[in-house]
N, C-alpha and C positions, 0 to 999 in steps of 0.2 A: 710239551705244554701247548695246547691249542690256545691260541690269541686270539679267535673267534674275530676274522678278521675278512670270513669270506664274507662275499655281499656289499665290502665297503670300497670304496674308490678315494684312491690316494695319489695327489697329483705332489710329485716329486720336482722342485725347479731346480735345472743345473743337473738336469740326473743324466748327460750323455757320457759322463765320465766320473771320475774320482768318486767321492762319499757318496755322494748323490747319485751314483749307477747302482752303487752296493748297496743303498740303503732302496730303491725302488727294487732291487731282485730279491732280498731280500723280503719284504712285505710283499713281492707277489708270490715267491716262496710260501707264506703262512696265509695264502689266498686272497688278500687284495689285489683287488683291478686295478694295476697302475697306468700313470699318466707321466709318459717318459719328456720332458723337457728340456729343449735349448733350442740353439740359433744354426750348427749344422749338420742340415738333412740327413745327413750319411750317417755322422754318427748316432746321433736319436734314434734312425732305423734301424743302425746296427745292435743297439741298446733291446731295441722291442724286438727284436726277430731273436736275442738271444733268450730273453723272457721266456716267449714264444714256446721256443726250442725246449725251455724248460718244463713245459706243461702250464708255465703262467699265463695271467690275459695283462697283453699292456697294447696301448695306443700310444700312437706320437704325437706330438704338440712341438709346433716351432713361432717363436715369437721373442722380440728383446723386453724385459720387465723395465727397461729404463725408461721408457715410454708411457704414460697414457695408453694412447693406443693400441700399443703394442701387446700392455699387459691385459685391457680392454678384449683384446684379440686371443690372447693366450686362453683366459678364464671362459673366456665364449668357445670354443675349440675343446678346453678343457672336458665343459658339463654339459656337451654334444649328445653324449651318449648316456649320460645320467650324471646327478650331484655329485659332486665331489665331498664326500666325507671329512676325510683327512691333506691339512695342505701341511707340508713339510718346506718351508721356505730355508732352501740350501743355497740357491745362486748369488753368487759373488764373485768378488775379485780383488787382488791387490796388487801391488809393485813393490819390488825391494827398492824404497826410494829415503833418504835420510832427511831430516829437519830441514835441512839446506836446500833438498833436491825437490822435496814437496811442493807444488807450489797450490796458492789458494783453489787455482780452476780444478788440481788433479784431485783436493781435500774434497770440494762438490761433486766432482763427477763418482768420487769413492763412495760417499754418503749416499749417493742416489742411486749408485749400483746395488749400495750392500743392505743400504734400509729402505729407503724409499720404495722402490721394487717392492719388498716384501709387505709392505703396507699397502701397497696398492692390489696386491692377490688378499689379502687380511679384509682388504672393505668390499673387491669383488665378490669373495667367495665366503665370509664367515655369515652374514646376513643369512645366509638360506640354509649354513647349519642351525644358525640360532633357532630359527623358525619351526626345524626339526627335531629341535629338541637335543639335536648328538652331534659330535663332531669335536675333530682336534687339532689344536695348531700345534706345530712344533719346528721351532727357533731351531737352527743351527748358528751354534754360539762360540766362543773357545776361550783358550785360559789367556790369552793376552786382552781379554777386557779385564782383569781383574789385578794381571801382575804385565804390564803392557810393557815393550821395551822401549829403546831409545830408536830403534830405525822401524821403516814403516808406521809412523805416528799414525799416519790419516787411515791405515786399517784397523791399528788400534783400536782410535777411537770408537771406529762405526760397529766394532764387537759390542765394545760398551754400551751402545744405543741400543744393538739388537735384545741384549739382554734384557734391560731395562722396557722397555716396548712388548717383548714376551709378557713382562710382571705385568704391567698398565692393562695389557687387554685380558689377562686372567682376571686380574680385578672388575673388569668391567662384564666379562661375562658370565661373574657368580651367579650361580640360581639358574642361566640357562641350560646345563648339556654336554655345553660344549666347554673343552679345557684349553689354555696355553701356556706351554714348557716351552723348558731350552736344552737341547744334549751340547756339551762343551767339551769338543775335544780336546786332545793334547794333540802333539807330533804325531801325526797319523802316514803310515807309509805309504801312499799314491805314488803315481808317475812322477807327479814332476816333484814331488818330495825325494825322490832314489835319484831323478836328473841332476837336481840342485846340491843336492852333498856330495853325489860322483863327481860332481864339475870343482868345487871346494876344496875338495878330499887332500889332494896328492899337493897343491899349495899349503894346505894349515899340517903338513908332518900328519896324515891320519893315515899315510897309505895310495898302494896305487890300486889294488885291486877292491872290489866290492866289504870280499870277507874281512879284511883287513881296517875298510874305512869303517866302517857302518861299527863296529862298538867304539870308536873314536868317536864320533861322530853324534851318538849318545848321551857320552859323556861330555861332550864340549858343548853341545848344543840343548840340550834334554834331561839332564839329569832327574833322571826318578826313580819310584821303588823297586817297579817293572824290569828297571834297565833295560830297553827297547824302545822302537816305535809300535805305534796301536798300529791296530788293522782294518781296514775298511767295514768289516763285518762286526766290529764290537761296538762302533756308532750306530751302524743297522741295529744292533740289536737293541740297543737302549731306547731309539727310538722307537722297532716296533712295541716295546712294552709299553712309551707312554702312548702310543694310537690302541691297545687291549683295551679293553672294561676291565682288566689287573689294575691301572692306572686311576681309575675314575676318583681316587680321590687325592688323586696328585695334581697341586693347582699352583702356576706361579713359580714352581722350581727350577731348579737346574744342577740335570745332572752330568756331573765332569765324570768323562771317561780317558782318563790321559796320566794312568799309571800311579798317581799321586806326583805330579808333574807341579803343581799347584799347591801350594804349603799351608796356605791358611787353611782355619776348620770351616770357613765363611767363605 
Protein backbone atom coordinates (compact mmCIF):
# COMPACT_ATOMS: atom_id res chain seq x y z
CA UNK A 1 0.00 0.00 0.00
CA UNK A 2 1.79 3.28 -0.89
CA UNK A 3 1.31 6.01 1.99
CA UNK A 4 2.35 8.55 -0.55
CA UNK A 5 4.68 9.81 1.64
CA UNK A 6 7.43 10.75 -0.59
CA UNK A 7 8.24 14.49 -0.90
CA UNK A 8 7.18 15.00 2.87
CA UNK A 9 9.66 15.50 5.83
CA UNK A 10 8.92 14.12 9.17
CA UNK A 11 10.83 15.18 12.17
CA UNK A 12 10.89 12.38 14.64
CA UNK A 13 11.79 13.59 18.50
CA UNK A 14 13.63 11.06 20.70
CA UNK A 15 14.14 9.04 17.40
CA UNK A 16 18.06 7.91 18.35
CA UNK A 17 16.53 4.85 19.86
CA UNK A 18 13.56 2.78 21.08
CA UNK A 19 9.98 3.67 19.22
CA UNK A 20 11.03 6.70 17.91
CA UNK A 21 14.25 4.99 15.80
CA UNK A 22 11.59 2.58 14.48
CA UNK A 23 9.06 4.77 13.75
CA UNK A 24 11.56 7.36 11.75
CA UNK A 25 12.88 4.01 9.55
CA UNK A 26 10.01 3.17 9.24
CA UNK A 27 8.46 6.40 7.48
CA UNK A 28 11.69 6.67 5.67
CA UNK A 29 11.04 3.24 4.62
CA UNK A 30 7.53 4.45 2.84
CA UNK A 31 9.74 7.50 1.59
CA UNK A 32 9.63 10.36 3.93
CA UNK A 33 12.71 12.44 4.60
CA UNK A 34 13.34 12.05 8.11
CA UNK A 35 14.53 14.17 10.72
CA UNK A 36 16.49 11.97 13.25
CA UNK A 37 16.49 13.54 16.80
CA UNK A 38 18.10 13.69 20.27
CA UNK A 39 20.93 14.92 22.49
CA UNK A 40 23.76 12.15 21.62
CA UNK A 41 25.69 12.68 18.54
CA UNK A 42 26.74 9.19 18.12
CA UNK A 43 23.71 7.81 18.47
CA UNK A 44 21.47 10.16 16.17
CA UNK A 45 24.34 9.47 13.59
CA UNK A 46 24.29 6.17 14.01
CA UNK A 47 20.24 6.33 13.45
CA UNK A 48 20.88 8.32 10.00
CA UNK A 49 23.69 6.51 8.50
CA UNK A 50 21.41 3.38 9.11
CA UNK A 51 18.54 4.99 7.23
CA UNK A 52 21.03 5.87 4.90
CA UNK A 53 22.22 2.40 4.53
CA UNK A 54 18.78 1.68 3.68
CA UNK A 55 18.17 3.62 0.70
CA UNK A 56 16.28 6.33 3.05
CA UNK A 57 17.08 10.26 3.28
CA UNK A 58 17.51 11.27 7.02
CA UNK A 59 19.31 14.27 8.64
CA UNK A 60 20.37 14.72 12.22
CA UNK A 61 19.11 17.18 14.67
CA UNK A 62 20.59 17.42 18.15
CA UNK A 63 19.15 19.79 20.67
CA UNK A 64 17.26 19.36 24.45
CA UNK A 65 13.14 20.04 23.88
CA UNK A 66 13.28 21.03 27.64
CA UNK A 67 14.52 24.33 26.74
CA UNK A 68 13.20 27.34 24.96
CA UNK A 69 16.16 27.53 23.31
CA UNK A 70 16.90 24.49 22.75
CA UNK A 71 13.65 23.46 21.05
CA UNK A 72 13.97 27.03 19.31
CA UNK A 73 17.31 25.42 17.98
CA UNK A 74 15.97 21.98 17.16
CA UNK A 75 12.91 23.32 14.85
CA UNK A 76 15.45 25.84 13.19
CA UNK A 77 18.00 22.94 12.35
CA UNK A 78 14.91 20.95 11.82
CA UNK A 79 13.48 23.12 8.48
CA UNK A 80 17.11 23.81 7.33
CA UNK A 81 16.66 21.90 4.56
CA UNK A 82 12.87 22.38 3.81
CA UNK A 83 9.40 22.30 6.04
CA UNK A 84 8.73 19.95 8.08
CA UNK A 85 5.45 18.21 7.08
CA UNK A 86 4.89 15.83 9.76
CA UNK A 87 6.02 16.36 13.64
CA UNK A 88 5.81 13.12 15.59
CA UNK A 89 6.45 14.35 19.10
CA UNK A 90 7.86 10.86 20.85
CA UNK A 91 10.62 12.41 23.37
CA UNK A 92 10.19 11.63 26.98
CA UNK A 93 11.12 10.13 29.87
CA UNK A 94 10.12 8.73 33.15
CA UNK A 95 11.51 7.14 36.56
CA UNK A 96 10.16 4.07 38.28
CA UNK A 97 9.65 6.32 41.32
CA UNK A 98 6.47 5.67 43.95
CA UNK A 99 4.01 8.42 45.44
CA UNK A 100 6.47 8.54 48.25
CA UNK A 101 9.63 8.89 46.16
CA UNK A 102 8.16 11.56 43.66
CA UNK A 103 8.85 14.65 44.76
CA UNK A 104 7.14 17.96 43.44
CA UNK A 105 10.55 19.28 41.50
CA UNK A 106 10.73 15.52 39.75
CA UNK A 107 6.48 15.88 38.97
CA UNK A 108 7.74 19.62 36.93
CA UNK A 109 10.80 18.49 35.42
CA UNK A 110 8.33 15.25 34.10
CA UNK A 111 5.68 17.64 32.80
CA UNK A 112 8.20 19.67 31.08
CA UNK A 113 9.97 16.77 29.50
CA UNK A 114 7.05 14.86 28.37
CA UNK A 115 4.54 17.83 27.44
CA UNK A 116 6.02 20.94 27.46
CA UNK A 117 8.72 19.92 24.88
CA UNK A 118 6.09 18.81 22.64
CA UNK A 119 4.23 21.98 22.64
CA UNK A 120 6.80 23.89 22.14
CA UNK A 121 7.76 21.90 18.59
CA UNK A 122 3.49 22.18 18.17
CA UNK A 123 3.84 26.36 18.15
CA UNK A 124 7.33 26.17 16.38
CA UNK A 125 6.56 24.10 13.62
CA UNK A 126 2.55 23.64 13.13
CA UNK A 127 2.18 27.45 12.03
CA UNK A 128 3.68 26.93 8.57
CA UNK A 129 1.77 23.56 8.13
CA UNK A 130 -1.21 25.53 8.73
CA UNK A 131 -0.27 28.16 6.23
CA UNK A 132 0.11 25.18 3.80
CA UNK A 133 -2.58 23.91 3.91
CA UNK A 134 -1.19 19.95 4.93
CA UNK A 135 0.46 18.58 7.73
CA UNK A 136 0.36 16.15 10.83
CA UNK A 137 0.90 15.90 14.36
CA UNK A 138 1.05 12.76 16.04
CA UNK A 139 1.12 12.35 19.88
CA UNK A 140 2.95 9.42 21.19
CA UNK A 141 0.61 8.44 23.95
CA UNK A 142 -0.03 5.14 26.07
CA UNK A 143 -2.49 3.28 28.00
CA UNK A 144 -1.45 4.42 31.52
CA UNK A 145 -3.22 7.78 30.83
CA UNK A 146 -6.40 6.00 30.78
CA UNK A 147 -5.85 3.02 33.18
CA UNK A 148 -2.72 4.70 35.18
CA UNK A 149 -1.21 2.75 37.96
CA UNK A 150 -0.06 3.32 41.54
CA UNK A 151 3.95 3.95 40.89
CA UNK A 152 5.32 6.31 38.50
CA UNK A 153 2.33 8.70 39.17
CA UNK A 154 4.03 11.76 37.68
CA UNK A 155 4.39 9.87 34.27
CA UNK A 156 1.07 8.88 34.51
CA UNK A 157 -0.18 11.88 34.57
CA UNK A 158 1.80 13.63 31.81
CA UNK A 159 0.35 10.66 29.45
CA UNK A 160 -2.98 12.05 30.35
CA UNK A 161 -2.09 15.71 29.32
CA UNK A 162 -0.43 14.50 26.14
CA UNK A 163 -3.61 12.89 25.17
CA UNK A 164 -5.74 15.44 26.04
CA UNK A 165 -3.41 18.34 24.21
CA UNK A 166 -3.50 16.00 20.99
CA UNK A 167 -7.60 16.47 21.18
CA UNK A 168 -7.42 20.63 21.93
CA UNK A 169 -5.06 21.19 19.01
CA UNK A 170 -7.33 18.95 16.54
CA UNK A 171 -10.02 20.92 17.48
CA UNK A 172 -8.39 23.96 17.05
CA UNK A 173 -7.09 22.99 13.61
CA UNK A 174 -10.40 21.98 11.97
CA UNK A 175 -10.85 23.44 8.46
CA UNK A 176 -6.96 23.89 8.12
CA UNK A 177 -5.04 20.61 6.64
CA UNK A 178 -3.49 19.85 9.00
CA UNK A 179 -4.51 16.79 11.60
CA UNK A 180 -3.72 15.73 15.35
CA UNK A 181 -3.72 12.15 16.77
CA UNK A 182 -2.41 10.02 19.44
CA UNK A 183 -0.94 6.13 18.69
CA UNK A 184 -0.97 4.62 22.40
CA UNK A 185 1.00 2.01 22.91
CA UNK A 186 0.84 -0.98 25.22
CA UNK A 187 4.05 -2.85 26.59
CA UNK A 188 6.23 -2.40 23.66
CA UNK A 189 9.58 -4.62 23.67
CA UNK A 190 12.55 -1.98 23.45
CA UNK A 191 15.97 -2.21 25.19
CA UNK A 192 15.38 -1.22 28.25
CA UNK A 193 11.74 -2.79 28.35
CA UNK A 194 13.82 -6.68 27.79
CA UNK A 195 16.66 -4.87 30.57
CA UNK A 196 13.97 -4.01 33.07
CA UNK A 197 12.16 -7.58 33.20
CA UNK A 198 15.52 -9.57 32.71
CA UNK A 199 16.72 -7.56 35.81
CA UNK A 200 12.98 -8.47 37.75
CA UNK A 201 12.73 -11.82 36.29
CA UNK A 202 14.56 -14.33 38.43
CA UNK A 203 13.42 -12.21 41.90
CA UNK A 204 9.47 -12.25 41.17
CA UNK A 205 9.76 -16.79 40.54
CA UNK A 206 9.53 -15.78 36.40
CA UNK A 207 12.78 -17.66 35.64
CA UNK A 208 16.37 -17.17 34.95
CA UNK A 209 16.74 -17.33 31.39
CA UNK A 210 14.92 -14.88 28.75
CA UNK A 211 12.63 -17.87 27.35
CA UNK A 212 11.50 -18.71 30.49
CA UNK A 213 10.95 -15.01 32.07
CA UNK A 214 9.41 -13.28 29.20
CA UNK A 215 5.73 -15.15 29.21
CA UNK A 216 5.84 -14.66 33.04
CA UNK A 217 6.34 -11.69 32.60
CA UNK A 218 3.25 -11.03 30.31
CA UNK A 219 1.17 -12.36 32.52
CA UNK A 220 2.20 -10.62 35.59
CA UNK A 221 2.88 -7.50 34.15
CA UNK A 222 0.53 -7.20 30.67
CA UNK A 223 -2.03 -9.20 30.57
CA UNK A 224 -3.69 -9.01 27.03
CA UNK A 225 -5.42 -10.76 24.22
CA UNK A 226 -2.06 -10.66 22.25
CA UNK A 227 -0.30 -12.53 25.09
CA UNK A 228 3.04 -10.69 24.37
CA UNK A 229 4.75 -7.54 24.12
CA UNK A 230 4.27 -5.22 20.79
CA UNK A 231 6.97 -4.34 18.67
CA UNK A 232 8.53 -1.39 17.78
CA UNK A 233 7.29 -1.62 14.03
CA UNK A 234 3.53 -1.91 14.93
CA UNK A 235 3.53 1.79 16.58
CA UNK A 236 5.52 2.66 13.21
CA UNK A 237 3.05 1.42 11.60
CA UNK A 238 0.05 3.06 12.94
CA UNK A 239 1.59 6.08 13.04
CA UNK A 240 2.71 6.13 9.41
CA UNK A 241 -1.08 5.51 8.48
CA UNK A 242 -2.08 8.60 10.54
CA UNK A 243 0.86 10.90 8.56
CA UNK A 244 -1.04 8.97 4.80
CA UNK A 245 -3.81 11.00 3.10
CA UNK A 246 -5.62 7.22 4.21
CA UNK A 247 -5.96 9.18 7.48
CA UNK A 248 -7.25 12.61 6.29
CA UNK A 249 -10.33 12.13 7.94
CA UNK A 250 -8.99 10.90 11.23
CA UNK A 251 -9.14 13.86 13.60
CA UNK A 252 -8.65 14.07 17.52
CA UNK A 253 -8.26 10.25 18.00
CA UNK A 254 -6.32 7.73 19.49
CA UNK A 255 -5.32 4.82 18.33
CA UNK A 256 -4.17 1.97 21.06
CA UNK A 257 -1.99 -0.49 19.67
CA UNK A 258 -1.12 -2.64 22.86
CA UNK A 259 -2.81 -6.02 22.28
CA UNK A 260 -6.25 -5.09 23.84
CA UNK A 261 -4.06 -4.38 27.01
CA UNK A 262 -6.68 -1.63 27.86
CA UNK A 263 -10.29 -2.95 28.70
CA UNK A 264 -12.40 -0.18 28.28
CA UNK A 265 -14.29 0.27 24.65
CA UNK A 266 -13.30 4.27 25.47
Amino acid sequence: MDLNLSGKRALVTGSSAGLGEATARFLAAEGAAVVIHGRDRGRVESVVEAVRAAGGDATAVLGDLSTDDGAAEVARAATADGPVDVLVNNAGFYRHLSWTDASPQEWADTYNVNVVSGVRMIQHLVPAMRERGWGRVITIGGGLALQPMSTHPQYNATLAARHNLAVSLARDLAGSGVTSNVVSPGAILVDATQELVTGIGPARGWGSTWEEILPNAVEALIPNDRGRFGKPDEIAAAVAYLCSDLAEYVSGATIRVDGGLIKGAF
